[in-house]
N, C-alpha and C positions, 0 to 999 in steps of 0.2 A: 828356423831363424836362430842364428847367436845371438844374446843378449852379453852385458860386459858381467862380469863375477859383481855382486852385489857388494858394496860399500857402506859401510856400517856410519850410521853417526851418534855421535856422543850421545849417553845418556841425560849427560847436563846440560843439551842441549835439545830437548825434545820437546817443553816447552816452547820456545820460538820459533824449530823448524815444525809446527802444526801449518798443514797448508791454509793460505784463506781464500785465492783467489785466481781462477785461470782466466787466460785471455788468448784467443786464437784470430792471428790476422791471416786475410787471406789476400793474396798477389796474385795479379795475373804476372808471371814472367814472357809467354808469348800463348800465340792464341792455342797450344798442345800443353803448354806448362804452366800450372800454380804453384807458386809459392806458397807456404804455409808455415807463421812464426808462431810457437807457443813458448808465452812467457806465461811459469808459473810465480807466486807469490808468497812468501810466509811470513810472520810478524816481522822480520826484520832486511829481509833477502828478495831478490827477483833471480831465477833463471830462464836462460834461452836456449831457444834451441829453432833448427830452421828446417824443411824437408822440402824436396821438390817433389810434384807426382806432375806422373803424364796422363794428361788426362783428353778425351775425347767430349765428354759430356760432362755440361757445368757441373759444380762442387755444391752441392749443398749442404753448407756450414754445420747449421743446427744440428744437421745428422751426421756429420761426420764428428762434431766436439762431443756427442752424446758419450762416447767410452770415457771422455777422460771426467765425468761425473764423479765415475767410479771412486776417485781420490779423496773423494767428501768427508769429513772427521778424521782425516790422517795424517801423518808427520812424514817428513820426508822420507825416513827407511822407510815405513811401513808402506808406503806406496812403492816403491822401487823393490819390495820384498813383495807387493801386491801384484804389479808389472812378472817378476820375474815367473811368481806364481801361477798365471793367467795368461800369458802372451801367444800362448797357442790358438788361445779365442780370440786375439788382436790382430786387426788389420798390420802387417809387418810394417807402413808406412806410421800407421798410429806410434807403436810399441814404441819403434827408434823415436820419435820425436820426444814421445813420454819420457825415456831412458836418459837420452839428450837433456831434458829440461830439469829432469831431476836431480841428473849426476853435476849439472851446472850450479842447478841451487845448492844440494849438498857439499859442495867445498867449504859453503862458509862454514859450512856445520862440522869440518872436517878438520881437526887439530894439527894432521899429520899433511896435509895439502900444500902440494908445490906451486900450484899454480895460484898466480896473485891474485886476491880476492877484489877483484872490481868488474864489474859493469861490463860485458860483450856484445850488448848493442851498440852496433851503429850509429841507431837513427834516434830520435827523441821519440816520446807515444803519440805527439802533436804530429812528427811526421810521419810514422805508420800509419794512424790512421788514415794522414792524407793521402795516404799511394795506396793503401786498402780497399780490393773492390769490394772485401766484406771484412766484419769486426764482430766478435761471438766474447761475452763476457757470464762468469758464472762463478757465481760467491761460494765459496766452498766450505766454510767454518757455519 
């Protein structure tokens, strides 16, 4: 699996981009496809990021959020430097979502960044949750 060239963020900003908290929703898309959103968090930022798998037999959440534990006491590079590090050992569905969520969060963090810093959810968390057949939350600071 390719991952994207790793992204570097500010030094003087490695205080706020420390992560604090992941949240994994899960969707049924149809009875072969879940949906899987993971929005991660850091003092000041949320990123998104969305993955479909094809899946035959239910998801279970717990076990599948377990890898992105990993991110615990880390700042945004340092996970994305952790990611690039480790993804051999990552489920390929994991890794892209991780990759996705991080590179989302890190713009803010990113001086040089074209893309306008706002919000790429959709839906409110009021409404994830409601269309979520499952919802996995894990403090990470």
């Amino acid at each position: 699996m390719s991952l994207n060239p790793i992204r570097t963020v500010s030094s003087l900003d490695q205080d706020t981009s420390h992560l604090t908290r992941m949240e994994l929703f899960q969707m049924e898309a149809s009875s072969h496809v879940t949906c899987m959103i993971l929005k991660l968090s850091s003092v000041d930022h949320i990123g998104w990021a969305e993955c479909r798998l094809d899946t035959t037999a239910p998801v279970d959440l717990v076990k599948w959020a377990a890898t992105f534990q990993q991110f615990v006491g880390l700042n945004v590079e340092q996970a994305i430097q952790h990611l690039h590090g480790n993804h051999a050992s990552w489920n390929p569905y994991k890794a892209r979502l991780a990759e996705a969520a991080l590179l989302d969060l890190g713009r803010f963090y990113d001086r040089h960044s074209f893309i306008e810093q706002e919000t790429l959810c959709l839906y409110s968390e009021s409404q994830l949750l409601d269309l979520s057949q499952a919802y996995y939350i894990f403090i990470l600071d």
